[in-house]
C-alpha positions, 0 to 999 in steps of 0.5 A: 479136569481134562478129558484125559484126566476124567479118563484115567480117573475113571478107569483107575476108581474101577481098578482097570486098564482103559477100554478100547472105547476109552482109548477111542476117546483119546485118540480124538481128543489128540486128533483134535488138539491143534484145532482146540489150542488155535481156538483158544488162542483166537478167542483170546487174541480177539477178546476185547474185540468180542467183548466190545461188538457182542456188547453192542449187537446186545445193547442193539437188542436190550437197550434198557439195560443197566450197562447201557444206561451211561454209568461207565463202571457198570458197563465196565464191570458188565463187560468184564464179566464177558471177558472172563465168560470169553476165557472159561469158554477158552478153558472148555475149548482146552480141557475138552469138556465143560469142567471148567464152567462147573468149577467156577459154579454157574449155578452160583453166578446166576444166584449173585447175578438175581441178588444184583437184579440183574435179568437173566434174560439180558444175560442170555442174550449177552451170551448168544451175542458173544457166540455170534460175534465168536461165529465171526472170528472164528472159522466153522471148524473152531466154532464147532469146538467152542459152541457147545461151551457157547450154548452151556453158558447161554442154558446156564442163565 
């Protein structure tokens, strides 16, 4: 749910018109609208770009770790889940706050990834390694937008 959902919602559930703190919020949310479309579109026209140098700044710091351990299809599911990891953050940066990461259930991601044995530390650095490659493409302005979304996945695990 977009912010602006949230907020209607929320005043309509109380049966009133928006405060001026909630029309605050909606007037920066609109104030930042360009920066937030451009940021998506980056994240997601340098992808396979991010996917492909986050997974070897990580495997630069995770060497022995099942996706680098030559069987093509789990490096290619690995980098996979980066890609569609690399889209929720797309979707935050749009919707201006983190619903979309809950929706999918993080909470259950982590729970499948500890039944496949996968260490969830590698996956914590898997995610600052996307950031960092995130800080490369994107300029301060956009990375300040996706960050927090950045960092929510990187708590998550």
């Amino acid at each position: 749910m977009s912010l602006i959902a949230q907020v209607i919602a929320q005043s309509d559930a109380a049966e009133r018109f928006l405060s001026s703190a909630e029309i605050a919020k909606l007037e920066d949310f609109f104030s930042k609208g360009q920066i937030r479309i451009r940021t998506a579109q980056k994240l997601a026209d340098n992808e396979q770009k991010m996917v492909q140098e986050g997974s070897k700044r990580f495997w630069a710091k995770c060497p022995n770790t099942p996706s680098n351990k030559g069987n093509p299809q789990k490096t290619a599911l690995c980098q996979r889940d980066q890609g569609w990891y690399i889209r929720l953050v797309s979707y935050c940066v749009l919707a201006g706050n983190e619903k979309p990461l809950d929706d999918i259930g993080l909470n259950g991601m982590r729970e499948m990834y500890l039944s496949l044995g996968v260490p969830l530390p590698n996956l914590r650095v898997a995610m600052s390694c996307l950031k960092d490659v995130a800080a490369d493409v994107l300029s301060s302005e956009e990375m300040a937008v996706a960050a927090p979304y950045f960092d929510r996945l990187i708590r998550a695990f």
